[in-house]
Backbone bond lengths (Angstrom), bond angles and torsions (degrees), N, CA, C in turn:
res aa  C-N    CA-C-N  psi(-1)  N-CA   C-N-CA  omega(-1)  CA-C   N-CA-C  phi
1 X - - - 1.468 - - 1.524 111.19 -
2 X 1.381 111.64 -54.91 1.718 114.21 172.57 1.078 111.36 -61.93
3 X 1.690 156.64 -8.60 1.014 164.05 45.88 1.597 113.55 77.87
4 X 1.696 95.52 -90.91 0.924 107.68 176.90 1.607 134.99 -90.99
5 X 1.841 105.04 -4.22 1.445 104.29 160.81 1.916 102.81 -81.77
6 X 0.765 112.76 -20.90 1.960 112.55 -176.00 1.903 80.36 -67.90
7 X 1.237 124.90 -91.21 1.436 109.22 -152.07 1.532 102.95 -64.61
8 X 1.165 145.14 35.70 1.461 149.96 149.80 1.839 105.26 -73.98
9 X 1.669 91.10 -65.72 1.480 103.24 -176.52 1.733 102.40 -58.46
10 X 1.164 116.50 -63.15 1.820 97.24 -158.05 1.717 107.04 -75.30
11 X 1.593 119.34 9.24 1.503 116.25 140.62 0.497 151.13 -43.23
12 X 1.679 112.86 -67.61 1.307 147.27 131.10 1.745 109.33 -25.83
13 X 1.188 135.03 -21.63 1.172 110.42 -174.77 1.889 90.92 -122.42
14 X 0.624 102.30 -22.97 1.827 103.45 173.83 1.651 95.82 -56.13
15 X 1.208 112.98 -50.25 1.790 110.48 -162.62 1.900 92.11 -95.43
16 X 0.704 115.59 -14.48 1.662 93.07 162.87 1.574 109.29 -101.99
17 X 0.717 134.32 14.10 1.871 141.29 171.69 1.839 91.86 -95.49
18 X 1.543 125.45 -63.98 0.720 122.14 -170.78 1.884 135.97 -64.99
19 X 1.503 103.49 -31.44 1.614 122.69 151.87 1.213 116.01 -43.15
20 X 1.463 114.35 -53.93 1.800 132.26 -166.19 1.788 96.07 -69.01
21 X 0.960 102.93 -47.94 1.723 101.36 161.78 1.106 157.78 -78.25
22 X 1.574 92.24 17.99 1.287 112.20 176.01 1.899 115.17 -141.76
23 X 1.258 82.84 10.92 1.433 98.71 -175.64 1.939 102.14 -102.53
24 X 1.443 102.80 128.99 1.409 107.83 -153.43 1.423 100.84 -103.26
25 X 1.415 132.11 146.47 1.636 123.46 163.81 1.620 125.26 -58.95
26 X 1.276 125.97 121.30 1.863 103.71 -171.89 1.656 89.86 -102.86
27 X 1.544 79.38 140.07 1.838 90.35 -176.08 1.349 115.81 -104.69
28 X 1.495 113.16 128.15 1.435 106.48 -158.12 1.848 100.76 -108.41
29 X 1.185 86.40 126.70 1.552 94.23 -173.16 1.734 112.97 -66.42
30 X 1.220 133.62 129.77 1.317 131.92 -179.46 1.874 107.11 -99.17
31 X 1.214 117.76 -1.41 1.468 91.89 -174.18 1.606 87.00 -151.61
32 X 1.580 124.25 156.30 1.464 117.26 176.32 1.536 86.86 -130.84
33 X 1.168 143.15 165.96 1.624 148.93 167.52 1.478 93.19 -144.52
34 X 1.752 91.91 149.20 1.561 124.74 -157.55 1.487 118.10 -153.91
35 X 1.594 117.40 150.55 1.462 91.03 -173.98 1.756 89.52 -139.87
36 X 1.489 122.01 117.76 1.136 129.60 164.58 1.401 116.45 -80.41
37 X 1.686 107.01 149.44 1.846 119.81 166.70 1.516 116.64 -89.36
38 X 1.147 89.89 130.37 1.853 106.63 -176.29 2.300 83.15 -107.41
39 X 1.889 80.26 110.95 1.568 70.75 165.71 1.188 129.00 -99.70
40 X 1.489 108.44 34.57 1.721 84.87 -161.06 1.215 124.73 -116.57
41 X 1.377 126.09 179.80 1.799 120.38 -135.14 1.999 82.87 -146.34
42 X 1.119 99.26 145.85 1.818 113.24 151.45 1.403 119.03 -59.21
43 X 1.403 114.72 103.84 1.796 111.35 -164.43 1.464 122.11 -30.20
44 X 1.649 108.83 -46.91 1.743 110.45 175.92 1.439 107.15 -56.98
45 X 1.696 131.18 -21.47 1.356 123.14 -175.11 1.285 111.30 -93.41
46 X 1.751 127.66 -24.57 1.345 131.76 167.42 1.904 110.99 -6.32
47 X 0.995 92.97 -81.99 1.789 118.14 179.78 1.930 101.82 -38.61
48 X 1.364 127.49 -41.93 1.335 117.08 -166.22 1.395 125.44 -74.77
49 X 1.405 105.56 -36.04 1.253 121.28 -172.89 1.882 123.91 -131.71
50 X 1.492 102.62 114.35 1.225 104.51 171.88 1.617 150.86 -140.89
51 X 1.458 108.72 108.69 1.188 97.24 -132.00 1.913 106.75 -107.96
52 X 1.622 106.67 162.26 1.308 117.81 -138.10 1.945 102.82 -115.30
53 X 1.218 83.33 -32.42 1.912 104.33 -170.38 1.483 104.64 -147.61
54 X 1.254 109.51 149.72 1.637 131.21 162.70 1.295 111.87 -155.64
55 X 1.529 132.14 133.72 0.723 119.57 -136.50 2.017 72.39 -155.28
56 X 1.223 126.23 118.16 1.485 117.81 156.36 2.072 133.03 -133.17
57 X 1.097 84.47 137.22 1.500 76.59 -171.90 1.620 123.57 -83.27
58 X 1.118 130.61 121.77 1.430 132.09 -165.91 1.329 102.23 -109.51
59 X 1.905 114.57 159.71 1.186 118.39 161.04 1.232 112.42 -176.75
60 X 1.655 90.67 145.00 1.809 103.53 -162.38 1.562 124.22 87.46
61 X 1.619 113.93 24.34 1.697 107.38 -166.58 1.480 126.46 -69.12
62 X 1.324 122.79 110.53 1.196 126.04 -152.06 1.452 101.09 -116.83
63 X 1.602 125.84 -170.62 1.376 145.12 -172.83 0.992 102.10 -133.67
64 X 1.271 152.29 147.24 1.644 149.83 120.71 1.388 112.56 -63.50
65 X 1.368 110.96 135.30 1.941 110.22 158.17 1.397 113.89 -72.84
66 X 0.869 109.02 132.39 1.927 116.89 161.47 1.248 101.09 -42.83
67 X 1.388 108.59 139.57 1.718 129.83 -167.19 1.235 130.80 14.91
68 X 1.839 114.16 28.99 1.637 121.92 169.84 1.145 95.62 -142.85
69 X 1.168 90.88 147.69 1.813 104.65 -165.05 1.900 112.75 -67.37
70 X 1.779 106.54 -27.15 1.258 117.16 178.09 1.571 105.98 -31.60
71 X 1.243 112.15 135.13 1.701 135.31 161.92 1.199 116.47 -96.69
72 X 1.258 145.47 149.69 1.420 150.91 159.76 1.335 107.33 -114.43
73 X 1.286 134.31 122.21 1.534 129.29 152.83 1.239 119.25 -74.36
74 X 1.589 91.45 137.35 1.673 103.37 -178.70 1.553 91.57 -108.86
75 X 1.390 142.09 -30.20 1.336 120.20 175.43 1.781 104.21 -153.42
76 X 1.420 101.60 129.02 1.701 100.08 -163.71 1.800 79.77 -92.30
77 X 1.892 77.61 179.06 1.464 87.70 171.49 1.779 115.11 92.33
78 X 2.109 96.07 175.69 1.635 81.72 162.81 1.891 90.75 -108.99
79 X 1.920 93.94 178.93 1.200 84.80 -178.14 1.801 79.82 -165.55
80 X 1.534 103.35 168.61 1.606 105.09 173.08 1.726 93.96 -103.68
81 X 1.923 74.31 167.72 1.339 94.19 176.74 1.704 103.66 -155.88
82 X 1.780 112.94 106.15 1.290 124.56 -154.60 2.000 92.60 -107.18
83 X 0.909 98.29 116.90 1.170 107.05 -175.04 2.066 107.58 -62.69
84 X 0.960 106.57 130.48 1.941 103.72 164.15 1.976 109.23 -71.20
85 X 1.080 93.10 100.72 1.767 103.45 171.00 1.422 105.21 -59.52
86 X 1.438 130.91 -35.72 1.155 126.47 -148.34 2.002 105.08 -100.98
87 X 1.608 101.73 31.13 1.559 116.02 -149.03 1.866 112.45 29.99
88 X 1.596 82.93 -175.20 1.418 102.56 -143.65 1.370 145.71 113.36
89 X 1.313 136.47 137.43 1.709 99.96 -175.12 1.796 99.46 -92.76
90 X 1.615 95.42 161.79 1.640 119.28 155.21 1.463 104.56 -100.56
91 X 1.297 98.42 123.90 2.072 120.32 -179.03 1.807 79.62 -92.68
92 X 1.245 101.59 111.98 1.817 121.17 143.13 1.476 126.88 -79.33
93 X 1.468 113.70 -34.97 1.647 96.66 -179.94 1.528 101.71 -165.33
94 X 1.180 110.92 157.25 1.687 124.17 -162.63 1.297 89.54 -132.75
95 X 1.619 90.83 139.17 2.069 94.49 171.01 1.285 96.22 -141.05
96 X 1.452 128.65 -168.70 1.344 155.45 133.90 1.678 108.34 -123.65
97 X 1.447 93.38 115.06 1.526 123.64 -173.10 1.649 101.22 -110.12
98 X 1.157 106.29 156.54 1.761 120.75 164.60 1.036 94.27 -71.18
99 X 1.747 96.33 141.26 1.453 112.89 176.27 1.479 111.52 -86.94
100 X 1.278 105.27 132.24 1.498 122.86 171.80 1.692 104.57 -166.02
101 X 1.699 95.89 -165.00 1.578 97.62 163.80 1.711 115.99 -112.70
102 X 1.394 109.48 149.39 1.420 106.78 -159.08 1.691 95.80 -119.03
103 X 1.039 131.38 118.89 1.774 132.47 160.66 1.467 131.06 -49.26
104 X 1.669 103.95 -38.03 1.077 88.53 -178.71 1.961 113.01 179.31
105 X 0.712 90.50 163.48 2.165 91.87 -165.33 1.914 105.31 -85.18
106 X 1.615 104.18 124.40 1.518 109.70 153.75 1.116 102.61 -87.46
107 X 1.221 108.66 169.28 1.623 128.21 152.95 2.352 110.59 -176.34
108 X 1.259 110.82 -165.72 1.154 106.21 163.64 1.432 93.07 -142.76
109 X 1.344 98.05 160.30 2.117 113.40 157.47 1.479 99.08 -94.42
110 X 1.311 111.84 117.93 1.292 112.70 -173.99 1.408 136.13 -102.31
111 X 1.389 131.12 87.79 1.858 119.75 -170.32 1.664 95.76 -54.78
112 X 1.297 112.20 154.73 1.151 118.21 167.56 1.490 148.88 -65.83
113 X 1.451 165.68 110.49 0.748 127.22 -164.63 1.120 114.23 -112.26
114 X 1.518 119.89 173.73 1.578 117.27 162.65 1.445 126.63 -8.16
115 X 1.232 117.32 -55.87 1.579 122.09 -167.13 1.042 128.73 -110.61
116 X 1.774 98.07 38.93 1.644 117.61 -152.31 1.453 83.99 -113.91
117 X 1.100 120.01 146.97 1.800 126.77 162.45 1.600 91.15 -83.85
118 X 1.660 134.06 133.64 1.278 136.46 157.38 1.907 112.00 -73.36
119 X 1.045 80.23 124.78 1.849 99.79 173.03 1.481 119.77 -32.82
120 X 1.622 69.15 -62.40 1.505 109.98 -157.36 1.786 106.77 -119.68
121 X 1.204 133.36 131.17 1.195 117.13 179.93 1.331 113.27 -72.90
122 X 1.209 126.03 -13.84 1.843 127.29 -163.04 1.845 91.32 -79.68
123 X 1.069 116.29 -32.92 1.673 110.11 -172.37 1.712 111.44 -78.75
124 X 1.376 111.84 23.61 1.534 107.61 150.58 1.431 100.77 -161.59
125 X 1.244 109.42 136.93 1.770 131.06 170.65 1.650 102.55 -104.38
126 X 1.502 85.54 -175.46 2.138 89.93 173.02 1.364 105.76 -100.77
127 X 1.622 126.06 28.77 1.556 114.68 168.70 1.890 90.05 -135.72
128 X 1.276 127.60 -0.45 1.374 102.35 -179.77 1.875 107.74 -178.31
129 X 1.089 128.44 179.50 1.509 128.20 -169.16 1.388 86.65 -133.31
130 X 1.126 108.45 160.58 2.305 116.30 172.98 1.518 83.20 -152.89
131 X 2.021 100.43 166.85 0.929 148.96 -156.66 1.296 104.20 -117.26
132 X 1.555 117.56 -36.50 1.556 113.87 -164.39 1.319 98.50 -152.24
133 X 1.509 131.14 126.46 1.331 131.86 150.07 1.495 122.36 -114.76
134 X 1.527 99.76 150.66 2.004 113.32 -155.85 1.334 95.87 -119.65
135 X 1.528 173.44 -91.30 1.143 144.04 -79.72 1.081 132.47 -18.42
136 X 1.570 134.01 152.58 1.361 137.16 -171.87 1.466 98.61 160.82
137 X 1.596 102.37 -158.63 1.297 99.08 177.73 1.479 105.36 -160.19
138 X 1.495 122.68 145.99 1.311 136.46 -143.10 1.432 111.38 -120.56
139 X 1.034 129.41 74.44 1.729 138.69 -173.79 1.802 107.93 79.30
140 X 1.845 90.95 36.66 1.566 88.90 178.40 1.296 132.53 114.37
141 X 2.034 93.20 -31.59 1.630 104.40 -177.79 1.570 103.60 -85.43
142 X 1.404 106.51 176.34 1.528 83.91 170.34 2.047 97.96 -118.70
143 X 1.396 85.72 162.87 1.578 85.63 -168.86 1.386 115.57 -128.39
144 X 1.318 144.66 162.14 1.441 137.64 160.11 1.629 110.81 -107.78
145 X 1.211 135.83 115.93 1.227 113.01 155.94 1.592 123.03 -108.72
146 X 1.757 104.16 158.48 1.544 96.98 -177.99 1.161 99.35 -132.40
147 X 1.589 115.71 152.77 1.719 109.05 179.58 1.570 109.86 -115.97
148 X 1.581 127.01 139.62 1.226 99.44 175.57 1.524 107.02 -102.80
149 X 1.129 121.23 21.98 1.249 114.24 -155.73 2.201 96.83 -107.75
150 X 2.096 94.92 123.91 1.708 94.26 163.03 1.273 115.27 -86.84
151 X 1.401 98.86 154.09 1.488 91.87 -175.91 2.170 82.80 -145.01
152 X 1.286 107.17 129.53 1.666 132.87 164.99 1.947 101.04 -71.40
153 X 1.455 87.35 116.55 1.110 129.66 173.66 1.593 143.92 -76.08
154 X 1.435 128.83 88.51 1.898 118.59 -150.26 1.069 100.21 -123.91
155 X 0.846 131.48 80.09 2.096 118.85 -175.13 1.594 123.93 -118.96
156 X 1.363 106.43 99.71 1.083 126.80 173.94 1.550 124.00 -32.55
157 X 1.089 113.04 114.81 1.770 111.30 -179.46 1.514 110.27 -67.64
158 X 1.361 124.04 160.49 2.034 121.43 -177.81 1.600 105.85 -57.26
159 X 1.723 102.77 -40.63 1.448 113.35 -167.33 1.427 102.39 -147.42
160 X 1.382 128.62 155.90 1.799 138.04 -172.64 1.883 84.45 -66.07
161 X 1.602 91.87 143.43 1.538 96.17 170.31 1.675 94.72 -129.04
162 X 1.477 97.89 151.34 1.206 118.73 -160.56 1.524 102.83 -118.00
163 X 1.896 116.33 110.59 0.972 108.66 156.94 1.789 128.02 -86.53
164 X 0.941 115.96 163.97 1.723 119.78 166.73 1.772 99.75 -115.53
165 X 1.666 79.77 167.07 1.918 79.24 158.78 1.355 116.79 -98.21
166 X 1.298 130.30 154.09 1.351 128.54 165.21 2.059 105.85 89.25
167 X 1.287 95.16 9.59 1.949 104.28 176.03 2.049 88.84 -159.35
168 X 1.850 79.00 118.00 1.394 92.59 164.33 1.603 118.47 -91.83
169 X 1.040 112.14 170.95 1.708 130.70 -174.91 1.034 122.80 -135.52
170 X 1.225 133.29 80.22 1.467 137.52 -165.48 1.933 89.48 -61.34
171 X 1.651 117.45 152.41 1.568 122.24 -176.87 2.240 88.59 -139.89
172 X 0.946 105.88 133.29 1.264 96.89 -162.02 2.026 99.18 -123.15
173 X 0.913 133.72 91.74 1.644 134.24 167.29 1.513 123.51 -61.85
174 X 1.188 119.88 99.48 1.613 129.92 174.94 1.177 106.95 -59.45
175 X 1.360 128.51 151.31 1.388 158.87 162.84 1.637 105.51 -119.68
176 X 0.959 100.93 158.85 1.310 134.02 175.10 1.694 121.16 -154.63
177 X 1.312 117.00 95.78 1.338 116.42 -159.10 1.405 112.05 -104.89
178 X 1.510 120.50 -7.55 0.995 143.42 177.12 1.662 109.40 -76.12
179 X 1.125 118.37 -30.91 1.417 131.47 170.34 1.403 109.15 -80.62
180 X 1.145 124.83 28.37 1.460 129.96 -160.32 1.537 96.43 -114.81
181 X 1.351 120.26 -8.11 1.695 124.88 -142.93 1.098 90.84 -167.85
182 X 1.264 150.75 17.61 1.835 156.43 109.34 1.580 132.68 -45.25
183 X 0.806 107.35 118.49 1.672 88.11 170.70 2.013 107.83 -171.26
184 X 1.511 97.97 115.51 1.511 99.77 -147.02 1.068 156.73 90.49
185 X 1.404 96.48 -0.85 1.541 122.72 179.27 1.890 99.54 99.41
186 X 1.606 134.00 -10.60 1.379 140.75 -174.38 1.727 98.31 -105.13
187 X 1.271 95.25 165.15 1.567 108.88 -165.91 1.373 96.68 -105.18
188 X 1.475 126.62 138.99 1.504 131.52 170.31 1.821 113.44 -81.52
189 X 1.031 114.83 105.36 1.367 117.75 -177.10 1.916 108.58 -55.14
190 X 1.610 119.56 88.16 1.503 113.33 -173.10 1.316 112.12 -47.59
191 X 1.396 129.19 -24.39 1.808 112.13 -167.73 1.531 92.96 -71.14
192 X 1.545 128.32 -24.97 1.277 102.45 -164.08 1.317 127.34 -102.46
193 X 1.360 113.31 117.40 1.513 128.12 -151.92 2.216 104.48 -56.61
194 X 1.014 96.90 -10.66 1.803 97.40 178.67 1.552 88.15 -75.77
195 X 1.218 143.92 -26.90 1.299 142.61 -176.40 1.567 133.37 -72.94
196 X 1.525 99.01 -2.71 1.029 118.16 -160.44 1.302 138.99 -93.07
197 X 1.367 105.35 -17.77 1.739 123.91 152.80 1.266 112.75 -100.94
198 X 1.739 139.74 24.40 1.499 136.99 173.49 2.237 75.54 -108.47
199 X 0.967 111.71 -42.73 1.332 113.38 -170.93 1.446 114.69 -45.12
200 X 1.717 106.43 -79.62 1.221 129.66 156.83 1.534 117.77 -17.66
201 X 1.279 116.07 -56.73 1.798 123.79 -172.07 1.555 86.83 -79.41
202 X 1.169 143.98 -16.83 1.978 124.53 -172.53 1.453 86.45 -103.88
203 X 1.004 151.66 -10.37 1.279 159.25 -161.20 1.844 100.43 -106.58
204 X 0.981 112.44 -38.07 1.755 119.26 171.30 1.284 112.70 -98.80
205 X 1.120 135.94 -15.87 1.100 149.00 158.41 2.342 132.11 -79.44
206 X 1.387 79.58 -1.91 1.580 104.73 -167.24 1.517 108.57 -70.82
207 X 1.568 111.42 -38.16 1.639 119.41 -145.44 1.736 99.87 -104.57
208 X 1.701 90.46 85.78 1.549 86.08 179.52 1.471 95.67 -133.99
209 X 0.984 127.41 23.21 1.708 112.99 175.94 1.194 119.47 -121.36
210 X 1.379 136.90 107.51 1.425 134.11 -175.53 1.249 132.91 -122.43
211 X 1.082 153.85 118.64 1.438 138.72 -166.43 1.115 122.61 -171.08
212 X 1.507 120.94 150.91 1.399 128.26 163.70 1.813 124.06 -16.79
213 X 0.977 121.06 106.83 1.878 108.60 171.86 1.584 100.60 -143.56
214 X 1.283 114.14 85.72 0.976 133.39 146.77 1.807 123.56 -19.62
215 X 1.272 112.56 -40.47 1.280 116.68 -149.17 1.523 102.01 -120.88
216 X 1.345 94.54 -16.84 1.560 105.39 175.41 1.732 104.75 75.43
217 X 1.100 124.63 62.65 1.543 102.53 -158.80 2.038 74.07 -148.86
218 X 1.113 128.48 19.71 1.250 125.45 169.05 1.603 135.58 63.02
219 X 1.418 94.04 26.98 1.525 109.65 -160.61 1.857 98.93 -135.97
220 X 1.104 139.71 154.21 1.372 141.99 130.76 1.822 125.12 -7.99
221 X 0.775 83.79 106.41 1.770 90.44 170.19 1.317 110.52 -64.98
């Protein structure tokens, strides 16, 4: 009888040792980040420019904490980020971050380098690597543009957003790519290479809108 309650117990504990070891932690992501297209144009410019693809390469997308310099990464690395033409946002990267409140998003636009795995094959040829590709078409023609130029990334959120654990927060970054090929109220013709550092600087200069969107619907919470 003592026998057989002793090999009862270390059964019983063989198969609960062995469950517990195979039973995995599920990690619940608290924050997703996304980047919606703002298409819009100055009515007289409607007609010049129209565009089909955007295509940008990011790397390193991080958070700042409110009033400590600490960063959290939400996605290392490079990585693309293909904008939805047809609106809507595209979610690029999901994390679980420490909960606090965060001010505001790093990241870079990244040309490629040597020791970069390409994403995407279009972001390196045999004369050069880019950061950002546009197709569309420019009074009709159709055009490709590529940028090689990185440019470091700081963009202040409207208000501190507050993650928790166990409640995600979608944070959603507007583009405007159409403003990429403006300047003065006139449109920059992309085939023409004199155009190409007024481009580049509205193109590094683009990433200023960030905020809470709950709902995913590309707007301010």
């Amino acid at each position: 009888m003592k026998i057989n309650i002793l090999f009862g117990i270390l059964f019983v504990a063989i198969f609960t040792f062995s469950c517990s070891e195979n039973v995995t932690e599920t990690r619940i992501d608290n924050l997703s980040f996304s980047m919606a297209l703002d298409n819009s144009l100055p009515k007289n410019l409607e007609s010049d420019i129209a565009l089909t693809e955007v295509k940008i390469l990011v790397r390193d997308l991080k958070l700042k904490a409110l009033s400590r310099e600490d960063s959290s990464n939400v996605r290392s690395g490079v990585f693309m980020a293909a904008l939805n033409m047809l609106g809507g946002i595209t979610e690029v990267a999901v994390s679980n971050l420490p909960a606090g409140s965060y001010e505001s998003a790093k990241f870079e636009i990244h040309k490629l380098e040597s020791t970069d795995t390409p994403p995407d094959a279009e972001f390196v040829d045999s004369s050069a690597s880019y950061s950002v590709i546009v197709k569309g078409t420019y009074l009709g023609n159709y055009f490709i543009y590529k940028s090689k130029k990185s440019a470091h990334q700081h963009v202040k959120f409207d208000e501190p957003i507050v993650l928790r654990e166990g409640s995600e927060v979608n944070i959603t970054l507007v583009v405007n790519p159409n403003n990429w090929f403006v300047k003065n109220g006139t449109t920059l013709d992309p085939t023409d290479s004199k155009n190409e550092n007024d481009i580049d600087n509205l193109i590094k200069d683009s990433f200023q809108k960030c905020f809470r969107d709950r709902n995913r619907d590309g707007q301010p919470d």
